[in-house]
N, C-alpha and C positions, 0 to 999 in steps of 0.2 A: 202545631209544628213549631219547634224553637227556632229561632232566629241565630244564624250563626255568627261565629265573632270572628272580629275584624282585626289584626293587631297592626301597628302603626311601625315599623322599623327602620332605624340607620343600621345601612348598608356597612360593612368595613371595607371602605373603597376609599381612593386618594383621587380617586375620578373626579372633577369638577361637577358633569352635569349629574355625577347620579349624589350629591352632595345636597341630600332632602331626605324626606319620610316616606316611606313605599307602604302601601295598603298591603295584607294577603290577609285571605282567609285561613280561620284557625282550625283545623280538621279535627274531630269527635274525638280520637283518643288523644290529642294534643292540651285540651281544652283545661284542665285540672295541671297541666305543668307551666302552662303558657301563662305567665306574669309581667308587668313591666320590671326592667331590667334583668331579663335573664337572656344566655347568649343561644341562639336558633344559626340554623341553617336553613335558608329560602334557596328557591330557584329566581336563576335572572334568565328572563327569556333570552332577549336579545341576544345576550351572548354564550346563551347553553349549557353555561353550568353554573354551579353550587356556591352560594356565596354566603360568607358568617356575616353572625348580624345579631345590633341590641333590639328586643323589644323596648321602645317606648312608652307605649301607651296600647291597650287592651279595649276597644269599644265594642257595642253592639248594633250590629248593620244596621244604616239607615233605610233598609226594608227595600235598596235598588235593586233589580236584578243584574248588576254591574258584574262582568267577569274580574276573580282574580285567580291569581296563583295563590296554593296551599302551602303551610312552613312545611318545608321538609321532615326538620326534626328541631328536638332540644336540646343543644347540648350539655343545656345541667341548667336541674330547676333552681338554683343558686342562682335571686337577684345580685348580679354587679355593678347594676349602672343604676345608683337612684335616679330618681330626677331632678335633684338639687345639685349633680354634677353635670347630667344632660344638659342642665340649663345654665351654667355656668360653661362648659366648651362651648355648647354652639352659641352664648354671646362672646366667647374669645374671638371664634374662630370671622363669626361676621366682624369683628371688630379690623382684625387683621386680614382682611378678604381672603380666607385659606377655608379649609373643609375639617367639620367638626368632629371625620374621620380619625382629624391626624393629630387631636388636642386627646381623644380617648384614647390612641395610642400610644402617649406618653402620661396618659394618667391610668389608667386600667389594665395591669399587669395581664400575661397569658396564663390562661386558666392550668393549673396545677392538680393535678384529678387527687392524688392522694392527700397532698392540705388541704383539698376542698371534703375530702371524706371526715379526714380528723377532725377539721374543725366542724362540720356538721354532726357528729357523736360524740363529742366533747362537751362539756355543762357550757352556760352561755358564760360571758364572764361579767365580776361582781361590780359593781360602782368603788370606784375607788375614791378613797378618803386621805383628807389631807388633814396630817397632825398637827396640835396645835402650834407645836413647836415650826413646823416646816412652815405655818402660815406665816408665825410672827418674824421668822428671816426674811420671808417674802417682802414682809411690811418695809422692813429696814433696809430693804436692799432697793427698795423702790423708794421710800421717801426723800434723797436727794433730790429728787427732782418734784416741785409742789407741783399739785394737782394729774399726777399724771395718775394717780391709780382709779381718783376720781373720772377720768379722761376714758379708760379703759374700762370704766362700770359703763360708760356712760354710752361706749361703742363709738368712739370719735376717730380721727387721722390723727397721730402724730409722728413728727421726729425728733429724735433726741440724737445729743453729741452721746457715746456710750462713753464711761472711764476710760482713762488710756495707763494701763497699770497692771501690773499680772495680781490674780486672787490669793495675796498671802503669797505661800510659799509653795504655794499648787503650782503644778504645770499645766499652768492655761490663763485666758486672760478675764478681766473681770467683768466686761462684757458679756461673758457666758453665763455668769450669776447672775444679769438684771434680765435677759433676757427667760432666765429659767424660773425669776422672779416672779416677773409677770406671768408665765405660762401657769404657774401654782396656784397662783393668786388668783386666772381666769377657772382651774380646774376645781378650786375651794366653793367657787361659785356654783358648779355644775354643770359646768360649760368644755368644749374642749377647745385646745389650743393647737394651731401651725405654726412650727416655726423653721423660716426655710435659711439657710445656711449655703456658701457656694460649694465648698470642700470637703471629704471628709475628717480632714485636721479640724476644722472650725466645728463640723458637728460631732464628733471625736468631746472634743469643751463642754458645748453643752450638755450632755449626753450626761460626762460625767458632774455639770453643775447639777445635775435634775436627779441624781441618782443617790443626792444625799440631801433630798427634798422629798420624796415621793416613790414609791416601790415600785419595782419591774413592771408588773403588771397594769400601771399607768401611760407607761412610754411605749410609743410604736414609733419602730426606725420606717422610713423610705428615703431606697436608694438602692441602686443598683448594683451595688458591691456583695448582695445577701445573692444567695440562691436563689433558683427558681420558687422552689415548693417555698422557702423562707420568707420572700418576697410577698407571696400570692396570700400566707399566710398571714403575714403582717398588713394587708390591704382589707383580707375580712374582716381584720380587727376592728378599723377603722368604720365599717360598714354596721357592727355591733350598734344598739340602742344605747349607749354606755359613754362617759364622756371619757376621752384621752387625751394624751400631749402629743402631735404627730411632731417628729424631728427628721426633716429632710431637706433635700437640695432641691434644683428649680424645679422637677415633674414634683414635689412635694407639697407644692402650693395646691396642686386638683385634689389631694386629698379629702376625701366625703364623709370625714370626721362629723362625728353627732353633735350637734346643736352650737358649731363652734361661735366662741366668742372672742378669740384674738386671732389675729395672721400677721407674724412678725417675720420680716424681710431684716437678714445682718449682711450691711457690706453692697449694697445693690449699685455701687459701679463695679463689682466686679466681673468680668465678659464671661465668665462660667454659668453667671445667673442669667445667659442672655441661649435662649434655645436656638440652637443651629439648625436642627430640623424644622422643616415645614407644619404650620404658619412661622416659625420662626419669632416667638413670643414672650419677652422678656419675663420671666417671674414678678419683678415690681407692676406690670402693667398687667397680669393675670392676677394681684393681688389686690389692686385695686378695683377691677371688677367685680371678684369675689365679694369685697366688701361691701361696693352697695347693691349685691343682689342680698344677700346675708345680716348688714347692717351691724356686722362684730367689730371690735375695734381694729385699727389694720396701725401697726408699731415699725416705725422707719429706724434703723439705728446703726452706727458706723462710725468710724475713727473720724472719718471728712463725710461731706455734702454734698452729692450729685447734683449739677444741676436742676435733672431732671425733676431731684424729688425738692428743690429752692421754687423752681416753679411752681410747683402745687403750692409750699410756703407763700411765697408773693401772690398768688389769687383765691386766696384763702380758704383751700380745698382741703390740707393739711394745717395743725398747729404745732407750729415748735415749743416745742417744753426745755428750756434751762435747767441747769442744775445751778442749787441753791449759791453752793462755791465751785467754780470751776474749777479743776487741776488741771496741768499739764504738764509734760515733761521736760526740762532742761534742757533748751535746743541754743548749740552754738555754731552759728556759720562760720566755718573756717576756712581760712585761707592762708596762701604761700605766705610769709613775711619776706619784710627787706632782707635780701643776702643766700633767701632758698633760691633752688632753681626753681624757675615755672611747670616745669617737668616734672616737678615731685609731685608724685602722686596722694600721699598723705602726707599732709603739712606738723609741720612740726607739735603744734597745740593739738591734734587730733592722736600723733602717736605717742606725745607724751599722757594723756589721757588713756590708752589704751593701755601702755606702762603701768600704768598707776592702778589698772582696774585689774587685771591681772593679779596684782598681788592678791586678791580676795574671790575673785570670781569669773565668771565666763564674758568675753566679748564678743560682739557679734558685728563683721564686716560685711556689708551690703554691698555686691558689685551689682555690674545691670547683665552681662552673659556670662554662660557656663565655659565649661571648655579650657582649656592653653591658650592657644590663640585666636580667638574667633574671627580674625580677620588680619589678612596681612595686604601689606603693599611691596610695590618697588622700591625697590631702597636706593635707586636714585633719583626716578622720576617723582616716585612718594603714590604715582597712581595706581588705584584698587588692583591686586592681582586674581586675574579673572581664567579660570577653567578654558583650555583651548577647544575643548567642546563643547558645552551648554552656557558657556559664558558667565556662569557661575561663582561667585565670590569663593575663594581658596581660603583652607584655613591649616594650622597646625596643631598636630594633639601633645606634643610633647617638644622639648627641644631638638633642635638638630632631626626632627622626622620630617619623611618624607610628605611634601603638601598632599591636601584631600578637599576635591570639590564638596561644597557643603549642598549642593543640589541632587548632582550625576553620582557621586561618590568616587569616581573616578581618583588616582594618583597624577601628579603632575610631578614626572621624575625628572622630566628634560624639559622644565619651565623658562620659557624667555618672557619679557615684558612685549607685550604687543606695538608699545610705544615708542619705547628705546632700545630695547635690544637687550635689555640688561639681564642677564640669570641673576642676580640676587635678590633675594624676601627681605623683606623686615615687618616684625612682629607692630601693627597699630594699634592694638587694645589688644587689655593681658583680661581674659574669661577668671571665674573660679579657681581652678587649680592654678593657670600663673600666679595669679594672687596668695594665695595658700604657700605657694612655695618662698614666694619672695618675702612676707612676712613670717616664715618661716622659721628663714633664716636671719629675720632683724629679730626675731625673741626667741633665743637657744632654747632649747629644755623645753618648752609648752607645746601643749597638746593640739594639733590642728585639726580641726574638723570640718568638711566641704560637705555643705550642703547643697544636691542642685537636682537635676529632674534625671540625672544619672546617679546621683547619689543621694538617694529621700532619705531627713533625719527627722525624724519628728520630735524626738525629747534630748536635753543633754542636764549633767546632772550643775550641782550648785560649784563644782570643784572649778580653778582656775582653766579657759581653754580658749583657744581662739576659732570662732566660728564663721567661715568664708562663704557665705550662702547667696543664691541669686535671690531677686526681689519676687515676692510669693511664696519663697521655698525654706524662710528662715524658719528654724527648728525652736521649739517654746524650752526658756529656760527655768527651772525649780527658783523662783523669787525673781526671775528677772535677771536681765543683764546687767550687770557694773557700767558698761560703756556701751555706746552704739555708736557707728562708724558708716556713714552714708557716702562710697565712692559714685564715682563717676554719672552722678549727677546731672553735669553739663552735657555729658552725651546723650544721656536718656531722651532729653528735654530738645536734643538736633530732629528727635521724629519729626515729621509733617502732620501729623494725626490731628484731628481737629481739638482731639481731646485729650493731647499728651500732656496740657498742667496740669488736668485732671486725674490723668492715672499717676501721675509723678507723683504729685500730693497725699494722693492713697499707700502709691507704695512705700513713701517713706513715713505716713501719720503710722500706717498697719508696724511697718520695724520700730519707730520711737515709742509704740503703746508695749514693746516687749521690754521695753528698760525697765529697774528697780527703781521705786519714785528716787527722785534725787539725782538719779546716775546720767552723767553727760551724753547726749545726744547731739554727735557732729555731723553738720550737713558740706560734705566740702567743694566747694571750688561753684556757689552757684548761690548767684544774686537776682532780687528783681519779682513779682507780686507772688512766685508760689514757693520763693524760700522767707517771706516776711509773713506770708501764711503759715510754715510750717515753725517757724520763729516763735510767733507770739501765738500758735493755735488757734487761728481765727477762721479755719476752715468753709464754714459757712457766707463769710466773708469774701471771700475768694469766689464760692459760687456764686455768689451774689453778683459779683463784678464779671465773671465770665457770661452771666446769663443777660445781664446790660449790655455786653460788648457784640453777643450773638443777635438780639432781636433786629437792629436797623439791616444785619445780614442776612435775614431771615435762617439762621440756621441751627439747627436742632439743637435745645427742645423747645426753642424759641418757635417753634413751627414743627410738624408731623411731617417726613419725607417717606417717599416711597419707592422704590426699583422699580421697573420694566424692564426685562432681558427679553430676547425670541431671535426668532427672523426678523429682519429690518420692517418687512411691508406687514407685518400681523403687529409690530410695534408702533408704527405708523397709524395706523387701522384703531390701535386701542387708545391712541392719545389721543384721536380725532372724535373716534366715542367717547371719550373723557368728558372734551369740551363741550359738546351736546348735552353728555348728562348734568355739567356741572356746571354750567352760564359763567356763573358768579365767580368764579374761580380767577385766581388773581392773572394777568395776561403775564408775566415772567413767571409761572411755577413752573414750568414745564423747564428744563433744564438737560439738553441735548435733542434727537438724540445722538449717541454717539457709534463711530462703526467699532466693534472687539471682534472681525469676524476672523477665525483661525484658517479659514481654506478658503482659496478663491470662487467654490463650488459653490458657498450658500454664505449669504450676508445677510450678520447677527450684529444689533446694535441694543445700545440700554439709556436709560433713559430716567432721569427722576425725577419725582414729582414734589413740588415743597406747597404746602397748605396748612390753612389753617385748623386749630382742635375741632372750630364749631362745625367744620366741613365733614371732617372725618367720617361721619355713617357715610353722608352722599358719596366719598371719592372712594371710600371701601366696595359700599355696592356695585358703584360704576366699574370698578377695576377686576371685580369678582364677574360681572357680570361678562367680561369682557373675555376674560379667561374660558369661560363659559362657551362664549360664543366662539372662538378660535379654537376649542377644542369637538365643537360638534363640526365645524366647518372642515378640520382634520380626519375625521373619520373614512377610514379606508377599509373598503368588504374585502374579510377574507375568505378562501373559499372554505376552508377545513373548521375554524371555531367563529365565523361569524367578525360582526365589523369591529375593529379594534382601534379604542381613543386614541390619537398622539396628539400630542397639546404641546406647542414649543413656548409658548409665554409663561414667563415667572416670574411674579411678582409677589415683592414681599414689603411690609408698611415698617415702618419705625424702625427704620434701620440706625444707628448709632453715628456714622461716618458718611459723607454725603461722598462718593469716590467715586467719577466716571473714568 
């Protein structure tokens, strides 16, 4: 009598406690479909019905006469889930105390029956070949920087400052060619390559650097912009014996690309590459994982320096790689002269350079919001004018309109000041289109074009234009811009955000990297360590001293933080278990907690925790576990489908912003 098999499954559940491997038995005619990584439908007792789910692992009974439940069924003998990305989520997922449910639901597309057909009747596809020609660009496009190609045979960490310069007269930045360098140069080897990008502007670049390097047939897009069937299709690829160049955004890093040997991260301060869904798991830190379970080279590269990834630098976890000769671009901090008003908003040296760029080419003016008015005042108290029903900041879309809460949406037709009495606005910051208009009308005849998250430009051509775009949203121009124009600067930089010189620095290194080499870049009206940074291009530098000025504060990434929200007493409960599991833990991390409770009926407080790296598994597991236990402690019998989890704790690690 044969002994029957056993198969090993994760559950597709967001359930904490069922957040492990379930035994079943594999039933007689199931036995020849059932593999590791193909998706089944089991039964869950407990709660009576039918649940998807990956097999894992396939064994043969250890000869118990243990009961289990039988698979139901297969949903398709199609492996999706190697075990080189099983094993790659659930170390995410323990890393960030979350459930390795919810790392495969942002890397393993939903099954598509008719590409899953096509591509299983379709020939398998061929090894692709890179020409000689495509290699030797690779070479040259890589050797600025010594040793790094050696660096990436070798499967090291690095970062590099990337050029700051558009490719020739292409529209896009050069950037896109060293990164599509390296991906050639890993794919000439035989290896494949990831490279994860925030937007699809940015992968958009690479896309087309790689596309006069290496045929169709080498690149697999991911991202969520394709179709369903499109998507599902472009994920078997990856799944193929066959090495590619995977080009995607942050679920783009899980890709289970064959025998990869790069994972290049472009731009990783930027909050797009930072997953909002549950674990909630930055790409940089899913990439660094990847790499030492994989041991490929993992490629850091960006206009400026995140702290985060300086840290790695200073404990010498990454290596930085210099270029041979650095460039940079022409940055002049401007300011009012003797005899402007303080009021002007472009100082004189800024708009006669705009003048002047104009005669030959496109200019590009960086404000910091969209909009007319994005925010008005009293015009005699000068205090914020605030919605008489949600309290909400007022704003205006046009001249002379009527105000519109920027919250409620509401009109404010019959607006008095709460303070003084007063009905009159006045306009405190002019958005994109005020801007647009008013230099509009200081350059007769040229062409204006607003770029903002109501009006997406992506390309403009070489011809003379003036281009008013919010920061993130500037449109790539054919050679670059003649001028760059960096307002309102000084505002930007009023955030409270812990990491506002941080993103400042990006967002104006990211606009200076779109000028023509040469072309003047004005930063105006803003002094002091991250315009001497964007001055003299010393990027790194800057991180350097932000991450010295964080450690005696203990605060990120100088230290790993972590959230706790719930009910106050399951809060309370977990930080108590905290300390148990974790002696050694410093006596001030705990920081709150604090009450956010919205109804007098149930009090919800949160709470964070600051620790060190080397603590990380202990306070992950502690906090996992903890979750764990306040959601079996939750459970209430129903009488119709059986007892149903509610878990009010959530917690999430390596949050960015420590904000209670």
């Amino acid at each position: 009598m044969s002994k029957r098999r056993v198969a090993r499954v994760q559950l597709e559940s967001p359930v904490p406690q069922l957040d492990r491997l379930f035994d079943y038995a594999v039933p007689h005619p199931l036995v020849a479909d059932t593999a590791p990584g193909v998706r089944v439908k089991v039964p869950l007792r407990s709660a009576g019905r039918m649940m998807d789910a990956f097999v894992v692992d396939v064994v043969a009974d250890d000869g118990t006469e243990r009961p289990l439940s039988s698979i139901e069924a297969v949903v398709s003998p199609m492996p999706v889930l190697p075990e080189r990305l099983y094993t790659l989520a659930r170390r995410v997922a323990d890393r960030a105390a979350g459930s390795v449910s919810d790392v495969l639901r942002l890397a393993v597309p939903k099954r598509m029956v008719r590409a899953e057909k096509a591509w299983a009747a379709a020939p398998p596809p061929e090894i692709p070949e890179v020409v000689p020609a495509s290699g030797s660009r690779a070479e040259q496009l890589l050797a600025p920087y010594p040793g790094l190609a050696a660096a990436l045979d070798a499967g090291e960490r690095v970062a590099l400052d990337a050029p700051p310069y558009p490719s020739g007269d292409l529209p896009r930045g050069a950037w896109a060619d060293l990164l599509a360098a390296a991906a050639v140069r890993t794919l000439a080897r035989g290896r494949s390559a990831v490279l994860v990008v925030p937007d699809y502007r940015d992968q958009a670049q690479v896309l087309a650097a790689l596309a006069e390097l290496v045929t169709p047939d080498a690149i697999v897009r991911d991202d969520a912009d394709q179709s369903g069937p499109a998507r599902y299709a472009q994920y078997l690829r990856t799944l193929a014996p066959v090495p590619c160049i995977v080009v995607g955004r942050r679920s783009g890093v899980y890709a289970p690309a064959h025998d990869t040997g790069l994972v290049a991260i472009w731009d990783d301060g930027d909050s797009l590459l930072s997953e909002p869904l549950a674990p909630g798991v930055h790409a940089r830190d899913a990439a660094l994982v990847r790499q030492e379970l994989e041991h490929s080279a993992l490629l850091f590269a960006g206009h400026t320096r995140t702290t985060d990834v300086q840290r790695l630098v200073e404990v010498g976890y990454v290596r930085e790689i210099a270029q041979t000769r650095r460039p940079s671009p022409r940055v002049v901090l401007s300011a009012t002269r003797e005899g402007e008003q303080r009021q002007s908003r472009v100082p004189s040296s800024a708009f006669a350079a705009a003048r002047e760029a104009l005669k030959s080419g496109p200019v590009l003016v960086q404000v910091a919001r969209p909009g007319y008015a994005p925010s008005l005042v009293c015009a005699d108290c000068r205090r914020p004018a605030r919605c008489q029903h949600c309290a909400g900041p007022l704003r205006a879309a046009r001249p002379g309109a009527t105000p519109v809460c920027a919250w409620c949406g509401r009109s404010a037709h019959a607006w008095t000041c709460g303070h003084c009495g007063s009905a009159k606005l006045r306009m405190a910051s002019s958005g994109s289109e005020r801007t647009a208009d008013e230099l509009g009308r200081a350059f007769p005849n040229t062409r204006v074009i607003v770029a903002d998250g109501t009006h997406p430009v992506a390309e403009v051509d070489a011809h003379p234009a003036l281009v008013i775009a919010t920061r993130g949203a500037e449109p790539l121009a054919r050679g670059g811009y003649h001028a760059v124009i960096l307002l309102d600067g000084d505002r930007m930089l009023q955030n409270e955000a812990l990491r506002i010189g941080e993103h400042c620095l990006r967002w104006w290194s990211n606009a200076a990297a779109l000028a023509a080499p040469g072309a003047p870049v004005h930063l105006v009206g803003v002094a002091g360590p991250v315009a001497r940074a964007l001055a003299t291009w010393t990027q790194p530098a800057y991180a350097r001293a932000e991450l010295a000025d964080r450690a005696p504060l203990r605060m990120p990434p100088a230290v790993r933080v972590a959230s706790v929200d719930g009910h106050a007493r399951n809060v309370d409960t977990l930080l108590a278990s905290l300390r148990e599991s974790v002696p050694d833990l410093d006596p001030l991390a705990v920081l709150g907690p604090v009450d956010t409770s919205e109804s007098p009926d149930v009090a919800t407080s949160r709470a964070l925790v600051r620790f060190d790296y080397a603590h990380g598994r202990a306070v992950a597991d502690a906090l996992r576990a903890g979750v764990i236990a306040d959601a079996l402690r939750a459970r209430k019998p129903r009488k119709d489908r059986g007892p149903k989890p509610r878990s009010t704790l959530r917690v999430r690690l390596d949050i960015p912003e420590p904000d209670l």
